[in-house]
Each structure stands twice: as C-alpha cells, then as structure tokens.
N, CA, C and O of each residue as an XYZ file, in Angstrom:
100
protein
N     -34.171    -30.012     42.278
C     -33.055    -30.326     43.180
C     -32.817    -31.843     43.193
O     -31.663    -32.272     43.213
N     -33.901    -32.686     43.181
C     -33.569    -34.079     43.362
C     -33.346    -34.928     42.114
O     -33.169    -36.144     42.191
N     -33.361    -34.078     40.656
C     -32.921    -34.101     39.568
C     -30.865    -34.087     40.012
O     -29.993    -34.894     39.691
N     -30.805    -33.101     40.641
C     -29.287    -32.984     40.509
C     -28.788    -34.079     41.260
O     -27.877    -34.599     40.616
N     -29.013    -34.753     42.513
C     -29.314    -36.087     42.831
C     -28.769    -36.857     41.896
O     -27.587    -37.146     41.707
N     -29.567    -37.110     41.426
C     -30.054    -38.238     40.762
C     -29.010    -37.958     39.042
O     -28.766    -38.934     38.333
N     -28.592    -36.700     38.688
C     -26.994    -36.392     37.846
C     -25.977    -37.077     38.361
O     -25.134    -37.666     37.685
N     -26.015    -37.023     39.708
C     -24.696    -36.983     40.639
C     -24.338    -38.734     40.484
O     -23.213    -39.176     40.253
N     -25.418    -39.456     40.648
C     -25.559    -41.297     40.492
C     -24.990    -40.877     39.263
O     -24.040    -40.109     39.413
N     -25.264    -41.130     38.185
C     -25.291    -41.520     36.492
C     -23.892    -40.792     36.644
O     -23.011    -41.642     36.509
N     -23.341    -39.487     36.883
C     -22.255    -39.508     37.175
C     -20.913    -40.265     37.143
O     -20.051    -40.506     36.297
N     -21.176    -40.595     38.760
C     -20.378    -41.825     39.391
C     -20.430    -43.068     38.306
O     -19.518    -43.840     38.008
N     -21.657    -43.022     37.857
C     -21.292    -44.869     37.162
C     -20.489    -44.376     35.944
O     -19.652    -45.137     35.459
N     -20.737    -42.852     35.289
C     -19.680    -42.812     33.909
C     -18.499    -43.257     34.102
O     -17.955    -44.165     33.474
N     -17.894    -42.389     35.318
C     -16.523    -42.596     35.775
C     -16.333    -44.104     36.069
O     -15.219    -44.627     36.043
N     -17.261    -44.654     36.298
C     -16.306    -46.125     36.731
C     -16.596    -46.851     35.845
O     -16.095    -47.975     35.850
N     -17.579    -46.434     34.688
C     -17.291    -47.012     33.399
C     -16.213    -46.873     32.183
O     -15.797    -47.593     31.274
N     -15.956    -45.339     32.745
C     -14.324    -44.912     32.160
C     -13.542    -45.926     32.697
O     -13.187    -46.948     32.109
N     -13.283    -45.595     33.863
C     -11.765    -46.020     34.397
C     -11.726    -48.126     34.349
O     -10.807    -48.938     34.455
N     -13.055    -48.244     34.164
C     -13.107    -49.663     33.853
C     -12.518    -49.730     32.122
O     -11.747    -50.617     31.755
N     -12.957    -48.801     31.325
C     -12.504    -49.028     30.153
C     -11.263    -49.044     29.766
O     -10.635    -49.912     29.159
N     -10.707    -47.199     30.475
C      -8.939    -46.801     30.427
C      -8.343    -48.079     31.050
O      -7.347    -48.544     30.495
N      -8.971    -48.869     32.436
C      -8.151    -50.323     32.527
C      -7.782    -51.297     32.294
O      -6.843    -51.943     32.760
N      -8.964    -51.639     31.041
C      -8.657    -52.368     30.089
C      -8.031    -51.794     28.954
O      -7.599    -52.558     28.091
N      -7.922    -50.659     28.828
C      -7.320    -50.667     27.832
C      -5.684    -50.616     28.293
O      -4.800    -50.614     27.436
C-alpha cells in the first residue's frame, strides 16, 4: 500500500516534468 504512495509522488513529478517540457516547447 505505501508502495502506491510513493507511485502517486513520481507521478506528480512526471506530469510537471511534461507540462514543463510541452511549455517549452
């Protein structure tokens, strides 16, 4: 359970490593 936690972080940072990228681009 505290595995899925801890998905849910790494998650969040993909997305704001996307939308940091799609913004630069």
């Amino acid at each position: 359970i505290w595995k899925k936690r801890r998905q849910r972080q790494w998650k969040s940072r993909l997305i704001r490593w996307v939308l940091h990228c799609t913004a630069e681009d």
